[in-house]
N, CA, C and O atoms as a GROMACS GRO file, in nm:
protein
  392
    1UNK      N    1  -0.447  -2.341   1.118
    1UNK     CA    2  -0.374  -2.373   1.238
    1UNK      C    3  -0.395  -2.521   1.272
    1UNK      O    4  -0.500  -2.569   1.228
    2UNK      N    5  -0.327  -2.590   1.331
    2UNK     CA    6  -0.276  -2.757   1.336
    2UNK      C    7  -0.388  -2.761   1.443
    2UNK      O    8  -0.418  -2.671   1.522
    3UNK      N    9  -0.436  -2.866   1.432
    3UNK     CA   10  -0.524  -2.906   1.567
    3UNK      C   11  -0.450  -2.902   1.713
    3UNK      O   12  -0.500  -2.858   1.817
    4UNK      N   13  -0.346  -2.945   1.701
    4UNK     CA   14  -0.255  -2.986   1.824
    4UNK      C   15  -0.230  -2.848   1.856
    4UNK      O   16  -0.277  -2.835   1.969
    5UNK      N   17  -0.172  -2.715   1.813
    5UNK     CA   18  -0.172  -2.605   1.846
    5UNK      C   19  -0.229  -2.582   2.035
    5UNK      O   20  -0.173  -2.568   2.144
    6UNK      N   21  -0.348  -2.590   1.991
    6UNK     CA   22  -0.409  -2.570   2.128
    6UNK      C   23  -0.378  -2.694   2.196
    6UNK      O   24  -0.408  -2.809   2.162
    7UNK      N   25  -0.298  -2.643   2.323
    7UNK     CA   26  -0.238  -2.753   2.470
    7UNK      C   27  -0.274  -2.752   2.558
    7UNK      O   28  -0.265  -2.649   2.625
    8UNK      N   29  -0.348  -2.885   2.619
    8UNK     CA   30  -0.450  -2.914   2.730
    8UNK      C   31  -0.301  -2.966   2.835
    8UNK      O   32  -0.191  -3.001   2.793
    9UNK      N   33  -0.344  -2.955   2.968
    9UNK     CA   34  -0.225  -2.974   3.068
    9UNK      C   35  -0.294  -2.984   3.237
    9UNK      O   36  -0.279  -2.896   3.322
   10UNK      N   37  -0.340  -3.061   3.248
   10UNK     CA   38  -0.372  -3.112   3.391
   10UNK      C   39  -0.323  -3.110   3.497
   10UNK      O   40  -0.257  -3.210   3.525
   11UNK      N   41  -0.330  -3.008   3.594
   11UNK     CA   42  -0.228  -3.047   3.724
   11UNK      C   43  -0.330  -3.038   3.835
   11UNK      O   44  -0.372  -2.923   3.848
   12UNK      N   45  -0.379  -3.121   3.914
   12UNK     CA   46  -0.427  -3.140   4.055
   12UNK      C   47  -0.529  -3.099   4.006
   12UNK      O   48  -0.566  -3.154   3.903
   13UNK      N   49  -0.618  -2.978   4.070
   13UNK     CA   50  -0.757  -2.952   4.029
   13UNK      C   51  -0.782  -2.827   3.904
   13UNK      O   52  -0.888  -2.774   3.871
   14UNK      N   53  -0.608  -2.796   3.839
   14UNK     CA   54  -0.628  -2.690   3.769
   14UNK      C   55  -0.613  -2.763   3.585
   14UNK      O   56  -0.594  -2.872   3.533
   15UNK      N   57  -0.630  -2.659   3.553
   15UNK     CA   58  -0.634  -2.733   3.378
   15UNK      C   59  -0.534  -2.594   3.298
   15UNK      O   60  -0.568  -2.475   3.298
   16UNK      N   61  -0.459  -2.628   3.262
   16UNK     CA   62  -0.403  -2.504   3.198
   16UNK      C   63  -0.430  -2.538   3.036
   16UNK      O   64  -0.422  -2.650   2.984
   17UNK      N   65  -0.461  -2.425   2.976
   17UNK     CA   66  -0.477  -2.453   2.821
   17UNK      C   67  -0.400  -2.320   2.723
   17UNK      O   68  -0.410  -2.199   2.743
   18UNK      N   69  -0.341  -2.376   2.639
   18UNK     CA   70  -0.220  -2.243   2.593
   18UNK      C   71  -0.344  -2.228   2.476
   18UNK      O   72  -0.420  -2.317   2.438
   19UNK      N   73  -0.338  -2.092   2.434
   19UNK     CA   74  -0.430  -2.011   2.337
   19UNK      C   75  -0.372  -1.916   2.232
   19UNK      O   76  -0.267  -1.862   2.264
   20UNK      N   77  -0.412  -1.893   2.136
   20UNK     CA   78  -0.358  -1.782   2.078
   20UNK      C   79  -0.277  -1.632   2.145
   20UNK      O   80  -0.358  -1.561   2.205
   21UNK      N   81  -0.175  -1.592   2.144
   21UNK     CA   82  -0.147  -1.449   2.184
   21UNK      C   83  -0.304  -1.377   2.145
   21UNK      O   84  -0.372  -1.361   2.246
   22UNK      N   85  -0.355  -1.344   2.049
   22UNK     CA   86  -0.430  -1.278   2.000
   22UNK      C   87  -0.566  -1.278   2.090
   22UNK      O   88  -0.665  -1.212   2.058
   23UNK      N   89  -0.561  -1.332   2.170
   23UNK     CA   90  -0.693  -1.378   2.270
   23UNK      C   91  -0.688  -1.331   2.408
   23UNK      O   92  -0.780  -1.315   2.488
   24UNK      N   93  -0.536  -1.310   2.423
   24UNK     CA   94  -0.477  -1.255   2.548
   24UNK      C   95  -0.518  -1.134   2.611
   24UNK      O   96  -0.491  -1.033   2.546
   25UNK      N   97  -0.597  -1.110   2.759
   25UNK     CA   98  -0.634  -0.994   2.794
   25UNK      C   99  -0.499  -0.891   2.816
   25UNK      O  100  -0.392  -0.920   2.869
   26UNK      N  101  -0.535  -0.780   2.765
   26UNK     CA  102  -0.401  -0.686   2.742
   26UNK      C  103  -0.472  -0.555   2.804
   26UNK      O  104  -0.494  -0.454   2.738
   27UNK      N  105  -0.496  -0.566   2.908
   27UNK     CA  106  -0.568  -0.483   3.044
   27UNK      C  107  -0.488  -0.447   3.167
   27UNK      O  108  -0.529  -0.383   3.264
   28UNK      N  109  -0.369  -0.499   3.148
   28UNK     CA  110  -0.259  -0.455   3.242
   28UNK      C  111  -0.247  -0.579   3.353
   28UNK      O  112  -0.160  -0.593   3.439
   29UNK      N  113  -0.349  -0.656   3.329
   29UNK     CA  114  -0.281  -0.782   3.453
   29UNK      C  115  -0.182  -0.863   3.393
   29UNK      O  116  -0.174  -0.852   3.271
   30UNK      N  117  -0.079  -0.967   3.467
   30UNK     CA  118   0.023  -1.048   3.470
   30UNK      C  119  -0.063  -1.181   3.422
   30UNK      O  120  -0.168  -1.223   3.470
   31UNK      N  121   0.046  -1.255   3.267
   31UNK     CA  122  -0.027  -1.342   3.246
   31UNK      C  123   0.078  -1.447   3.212
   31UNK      O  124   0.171  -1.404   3.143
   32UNK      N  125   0.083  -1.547   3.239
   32UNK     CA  126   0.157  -1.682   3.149
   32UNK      C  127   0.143  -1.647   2.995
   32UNK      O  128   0.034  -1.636   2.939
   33UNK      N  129   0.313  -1.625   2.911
   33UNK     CA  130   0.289  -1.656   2.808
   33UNK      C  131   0.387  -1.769   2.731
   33UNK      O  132   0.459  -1.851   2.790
   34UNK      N  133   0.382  -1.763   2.664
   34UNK     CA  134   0.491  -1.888   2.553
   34UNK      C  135   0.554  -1.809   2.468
   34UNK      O  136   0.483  -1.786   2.370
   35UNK      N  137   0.668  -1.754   2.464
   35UNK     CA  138   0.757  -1.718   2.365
   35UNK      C  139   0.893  -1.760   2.312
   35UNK      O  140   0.947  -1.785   2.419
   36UNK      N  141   0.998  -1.788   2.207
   36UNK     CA  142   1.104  -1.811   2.174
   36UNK      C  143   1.174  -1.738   2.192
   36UNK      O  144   1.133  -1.623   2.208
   37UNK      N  145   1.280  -1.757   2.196
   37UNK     CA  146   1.422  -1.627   2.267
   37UNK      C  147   1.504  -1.683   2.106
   37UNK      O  148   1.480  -1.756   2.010
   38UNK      N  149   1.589  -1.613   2.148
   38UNK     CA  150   1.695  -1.565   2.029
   38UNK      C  151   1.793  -1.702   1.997
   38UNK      O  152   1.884  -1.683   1.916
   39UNK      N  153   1.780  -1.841   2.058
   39UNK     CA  154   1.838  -1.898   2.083
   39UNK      C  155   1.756  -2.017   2.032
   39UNK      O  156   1.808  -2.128   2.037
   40UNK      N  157   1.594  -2.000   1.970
   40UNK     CA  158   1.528  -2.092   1.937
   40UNK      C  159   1.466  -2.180   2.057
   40UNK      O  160   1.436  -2.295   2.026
   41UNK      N  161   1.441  -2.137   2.205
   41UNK     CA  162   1.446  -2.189   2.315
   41UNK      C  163   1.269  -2.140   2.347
   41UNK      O  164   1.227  -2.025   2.348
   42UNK      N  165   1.204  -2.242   2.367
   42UNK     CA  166   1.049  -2.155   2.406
   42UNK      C  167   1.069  -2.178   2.560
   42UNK      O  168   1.125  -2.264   2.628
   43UNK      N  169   1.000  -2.066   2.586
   43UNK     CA  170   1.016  -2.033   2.735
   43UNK      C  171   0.808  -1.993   2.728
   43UNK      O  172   0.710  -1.982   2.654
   44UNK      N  173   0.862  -1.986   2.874
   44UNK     CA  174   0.697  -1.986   2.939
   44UNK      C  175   0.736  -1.877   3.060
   44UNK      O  176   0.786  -1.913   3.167
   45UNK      N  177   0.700  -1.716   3.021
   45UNK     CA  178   0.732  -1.623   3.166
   45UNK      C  179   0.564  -1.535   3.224
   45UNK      O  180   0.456  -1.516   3.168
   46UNK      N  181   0.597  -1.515   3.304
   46UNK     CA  182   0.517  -1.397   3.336
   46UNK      C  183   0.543  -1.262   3.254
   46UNK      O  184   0.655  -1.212   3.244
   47UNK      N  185   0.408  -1.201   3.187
   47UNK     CA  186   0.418  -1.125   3.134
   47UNK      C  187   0.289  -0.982   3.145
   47UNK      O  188   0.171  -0.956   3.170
   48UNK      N  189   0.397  -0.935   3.114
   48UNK     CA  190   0.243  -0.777   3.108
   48UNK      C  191   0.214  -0.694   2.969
   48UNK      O  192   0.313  -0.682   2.897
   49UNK      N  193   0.152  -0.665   2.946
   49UNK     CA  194   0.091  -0.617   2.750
   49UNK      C  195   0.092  -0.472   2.849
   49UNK      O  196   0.023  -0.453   2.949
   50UNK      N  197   0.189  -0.382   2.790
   50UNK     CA  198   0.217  -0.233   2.806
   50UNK      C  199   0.216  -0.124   2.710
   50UNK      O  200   0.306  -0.110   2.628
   51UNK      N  201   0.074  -0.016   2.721
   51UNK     CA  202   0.041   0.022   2.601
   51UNK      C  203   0.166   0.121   2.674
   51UNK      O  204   0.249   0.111   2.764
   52UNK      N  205   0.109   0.249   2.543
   52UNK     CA  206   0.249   0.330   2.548
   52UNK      C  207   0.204   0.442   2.631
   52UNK      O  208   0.301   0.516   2.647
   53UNK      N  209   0.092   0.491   2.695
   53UNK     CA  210   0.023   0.571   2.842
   53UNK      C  211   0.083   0.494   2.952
   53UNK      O  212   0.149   0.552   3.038
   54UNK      N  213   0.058   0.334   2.957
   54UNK     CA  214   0.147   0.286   3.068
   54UNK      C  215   0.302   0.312   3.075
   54UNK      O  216   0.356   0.314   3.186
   55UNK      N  217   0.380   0.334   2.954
   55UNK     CA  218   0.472   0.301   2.981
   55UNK      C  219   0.551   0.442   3.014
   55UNK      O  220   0.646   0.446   3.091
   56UNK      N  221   0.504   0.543   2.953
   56UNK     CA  222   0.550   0.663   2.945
   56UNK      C  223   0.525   0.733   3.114
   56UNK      O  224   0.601   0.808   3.176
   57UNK      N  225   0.386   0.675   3.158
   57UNK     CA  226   0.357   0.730   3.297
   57UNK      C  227   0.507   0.622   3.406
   57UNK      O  228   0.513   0.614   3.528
   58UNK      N  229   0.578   0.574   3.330
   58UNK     CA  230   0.670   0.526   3.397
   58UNK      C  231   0.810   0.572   3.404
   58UNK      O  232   0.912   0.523   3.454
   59UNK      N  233   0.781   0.702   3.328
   59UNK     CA  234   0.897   0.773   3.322
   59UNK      C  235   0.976   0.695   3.207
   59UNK      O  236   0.954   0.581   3.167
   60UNK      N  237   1.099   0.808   3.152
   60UNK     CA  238   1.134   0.816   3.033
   60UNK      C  239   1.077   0.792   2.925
   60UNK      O  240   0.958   0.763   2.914
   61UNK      N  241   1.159   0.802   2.834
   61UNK     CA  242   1.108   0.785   2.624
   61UNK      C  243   1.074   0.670   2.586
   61UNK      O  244   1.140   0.567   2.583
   62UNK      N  245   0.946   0.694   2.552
   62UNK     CA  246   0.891   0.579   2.523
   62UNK      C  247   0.829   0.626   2.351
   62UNK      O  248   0.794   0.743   2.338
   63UNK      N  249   0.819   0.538   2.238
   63UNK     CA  250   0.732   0.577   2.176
   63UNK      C  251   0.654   0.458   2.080
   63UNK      O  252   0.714   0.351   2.077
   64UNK      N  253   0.564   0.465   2.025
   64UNK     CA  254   0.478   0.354   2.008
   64UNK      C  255   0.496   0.188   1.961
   64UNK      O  256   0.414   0.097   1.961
   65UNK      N  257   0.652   0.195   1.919
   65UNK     CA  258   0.739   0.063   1.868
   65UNK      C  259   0.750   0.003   2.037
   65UNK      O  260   0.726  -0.118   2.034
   66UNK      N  261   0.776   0.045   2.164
   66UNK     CA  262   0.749  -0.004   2.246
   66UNK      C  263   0.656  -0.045   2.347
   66UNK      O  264   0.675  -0.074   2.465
   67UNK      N  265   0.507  -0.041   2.247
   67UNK     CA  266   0.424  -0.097   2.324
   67UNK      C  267   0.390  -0.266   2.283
   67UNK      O  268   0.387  -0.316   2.170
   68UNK      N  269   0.368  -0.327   2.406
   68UNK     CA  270   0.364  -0.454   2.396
   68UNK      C  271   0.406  -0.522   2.489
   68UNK      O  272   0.416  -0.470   2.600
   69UNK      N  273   0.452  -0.692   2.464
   69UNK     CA  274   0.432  -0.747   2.580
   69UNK      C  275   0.564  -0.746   2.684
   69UNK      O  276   0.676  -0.737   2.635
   70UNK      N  277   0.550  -0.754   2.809
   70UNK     CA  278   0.709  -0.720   2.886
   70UNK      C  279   0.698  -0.814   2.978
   70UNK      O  280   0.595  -0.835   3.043
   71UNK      N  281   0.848  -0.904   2.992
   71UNK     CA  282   0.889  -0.972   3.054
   71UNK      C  283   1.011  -0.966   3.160
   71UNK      O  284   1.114  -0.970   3.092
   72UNK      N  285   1.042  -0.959   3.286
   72UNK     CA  286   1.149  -0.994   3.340
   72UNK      C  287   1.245  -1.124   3.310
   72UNK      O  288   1.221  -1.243   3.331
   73UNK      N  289   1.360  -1.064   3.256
   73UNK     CA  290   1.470  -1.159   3.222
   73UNK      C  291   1.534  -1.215   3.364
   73UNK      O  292   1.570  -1.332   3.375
   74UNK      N  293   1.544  -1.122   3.469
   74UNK     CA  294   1.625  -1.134   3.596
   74UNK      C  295   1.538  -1.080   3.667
   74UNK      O  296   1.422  -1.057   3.632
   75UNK      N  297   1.609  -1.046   3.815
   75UNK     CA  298   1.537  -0.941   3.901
   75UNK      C  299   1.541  -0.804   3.850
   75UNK      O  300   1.476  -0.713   3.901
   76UNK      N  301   1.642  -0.787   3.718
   76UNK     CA  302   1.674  -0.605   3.732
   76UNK      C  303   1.642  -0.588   3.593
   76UNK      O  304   1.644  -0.470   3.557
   77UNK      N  305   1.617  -0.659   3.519
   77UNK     CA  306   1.571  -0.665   3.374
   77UNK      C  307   1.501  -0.719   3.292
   77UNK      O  308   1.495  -0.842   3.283
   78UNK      N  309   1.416  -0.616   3.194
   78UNK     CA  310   1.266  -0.640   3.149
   78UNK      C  311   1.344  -0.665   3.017
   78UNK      O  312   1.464  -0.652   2.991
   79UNK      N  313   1.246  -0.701   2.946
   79UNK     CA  314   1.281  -0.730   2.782
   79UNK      C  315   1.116  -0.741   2.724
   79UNK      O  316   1.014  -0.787   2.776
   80UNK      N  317   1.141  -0.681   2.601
   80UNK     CA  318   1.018  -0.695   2.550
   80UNK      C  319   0.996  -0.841   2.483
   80UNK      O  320   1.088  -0.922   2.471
   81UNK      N  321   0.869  -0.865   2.444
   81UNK     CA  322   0.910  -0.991   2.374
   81UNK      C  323   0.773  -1.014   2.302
   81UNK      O  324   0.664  -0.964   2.329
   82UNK      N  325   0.809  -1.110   2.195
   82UNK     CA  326   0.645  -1.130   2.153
   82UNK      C  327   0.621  -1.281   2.139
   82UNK      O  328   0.683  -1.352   2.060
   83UNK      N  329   0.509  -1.330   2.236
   83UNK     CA  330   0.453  -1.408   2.269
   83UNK      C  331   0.400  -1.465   2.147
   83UNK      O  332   0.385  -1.396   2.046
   84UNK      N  333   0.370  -1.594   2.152
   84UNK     CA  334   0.295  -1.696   2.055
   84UNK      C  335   0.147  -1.741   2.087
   84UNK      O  336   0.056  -1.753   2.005
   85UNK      N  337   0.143  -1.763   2.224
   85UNK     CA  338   0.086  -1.815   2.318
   85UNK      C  339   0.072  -1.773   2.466
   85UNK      O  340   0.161  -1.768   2.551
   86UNK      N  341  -0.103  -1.737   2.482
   86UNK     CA  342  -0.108  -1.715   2.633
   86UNK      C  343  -0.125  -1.920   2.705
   86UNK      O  344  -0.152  -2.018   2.636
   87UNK      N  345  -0.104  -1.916   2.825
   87UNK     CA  346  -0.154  -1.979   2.915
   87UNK      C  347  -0.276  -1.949   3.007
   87UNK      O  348  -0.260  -1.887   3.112
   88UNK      N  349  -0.387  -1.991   2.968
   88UNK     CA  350  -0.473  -1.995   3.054
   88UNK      C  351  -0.532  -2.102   3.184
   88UNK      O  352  -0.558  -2.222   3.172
   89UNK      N  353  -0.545  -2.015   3.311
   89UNK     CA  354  -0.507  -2.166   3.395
   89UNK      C  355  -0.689  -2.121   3.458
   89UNK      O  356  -0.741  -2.013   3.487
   90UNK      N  357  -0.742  -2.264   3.456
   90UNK     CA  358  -0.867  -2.227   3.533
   90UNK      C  359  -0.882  -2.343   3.654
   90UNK      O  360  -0.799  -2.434   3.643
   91UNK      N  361  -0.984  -2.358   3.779
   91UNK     CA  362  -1.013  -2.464   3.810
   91UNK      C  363  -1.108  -2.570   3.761
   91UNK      O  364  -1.216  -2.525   3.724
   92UNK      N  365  -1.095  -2.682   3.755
   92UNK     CA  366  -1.205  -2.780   3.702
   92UNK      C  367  -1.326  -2.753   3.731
   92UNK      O  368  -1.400  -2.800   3.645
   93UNK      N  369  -1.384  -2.696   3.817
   93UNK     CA  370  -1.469  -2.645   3.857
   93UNK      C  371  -1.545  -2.529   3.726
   93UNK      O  372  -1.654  -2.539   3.672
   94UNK      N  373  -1.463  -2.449   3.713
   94UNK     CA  374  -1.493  -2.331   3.630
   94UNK      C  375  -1.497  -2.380   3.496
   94UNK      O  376  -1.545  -2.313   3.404
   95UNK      N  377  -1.448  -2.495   3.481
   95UNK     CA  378  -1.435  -2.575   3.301
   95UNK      C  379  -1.560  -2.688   3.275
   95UNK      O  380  -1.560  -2.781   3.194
   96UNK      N  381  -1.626  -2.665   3.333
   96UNK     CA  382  -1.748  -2.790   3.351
   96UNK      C  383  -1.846  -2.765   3.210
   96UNK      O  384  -1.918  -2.856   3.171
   97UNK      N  385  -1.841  -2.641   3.141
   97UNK     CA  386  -1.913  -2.639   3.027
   97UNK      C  387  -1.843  -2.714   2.904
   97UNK      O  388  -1.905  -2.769   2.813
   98UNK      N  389  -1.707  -2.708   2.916
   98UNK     CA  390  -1.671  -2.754   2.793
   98UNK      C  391  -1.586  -2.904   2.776
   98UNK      O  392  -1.554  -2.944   2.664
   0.00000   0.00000   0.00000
C-alpha cells in the first residue's frame, strides 16, 4: 500500500485521518466512510456496517449477500455500498501520542 494512502486533514482542533475499511468498527455506530459510486466519483457519507440479525430484525428478506455497509442516498433511500476507507476524526487533544 502507497505511503500517501493514509490522509492526514486538519480542521480547528480536530484531525481527521482516513484508514483502511478493514479497521472500521462494525458495532452498529454511524461512521465517515470513502467510497466510489458507479460513476467513478469518491464520495465521503455517513455509514452503518449491518450484519444480517440487524437487518432482518428490520423486517423483510434479508439474506447474507446483504450484510454490510449502508448508506443514505436521499432522505428515503439506503444503498449498500463498499467503502475503501473509514474517516477517523479525533481531537488534538486525544492524538498527543502519535
Amino acid at each position: 500500500m502507497p505511503y500517501d494512502y493514509f490522509r492526514l486533514q486538519r480542521s480547528d482542533n480536530h484531525m481527521r485521518k482516513e484508514l483502511p475499511i478493514a479497521t472500521a468498527p462494525k458495532d452498529g455506530r454511524k461512521i465517515t466512510v470513502v467510497w466510489t459510486d458507479d460513476d467513478d466519483q469518491r464520495n465521503e457519507s455517513i455509514a452503518q456496517y449491518r450484519t444480517l440479525a440487524q437487518l432482518q430484525a428490520g423486517g423483510g428478506q434479508w439474506d447474507e449477500a446483504d450484510t454490510g455497509w449502508w448508506t443514505f442516498t436521499d432522505s428515503k433511500t439506503q444503498r449498500k455500498i463498499e467503502p475503501t476507507a473509514w474517516i477517523s476524526e479525533m481531537d488534538d487533544d486525544e492524538d498527543s501520542d502519535t
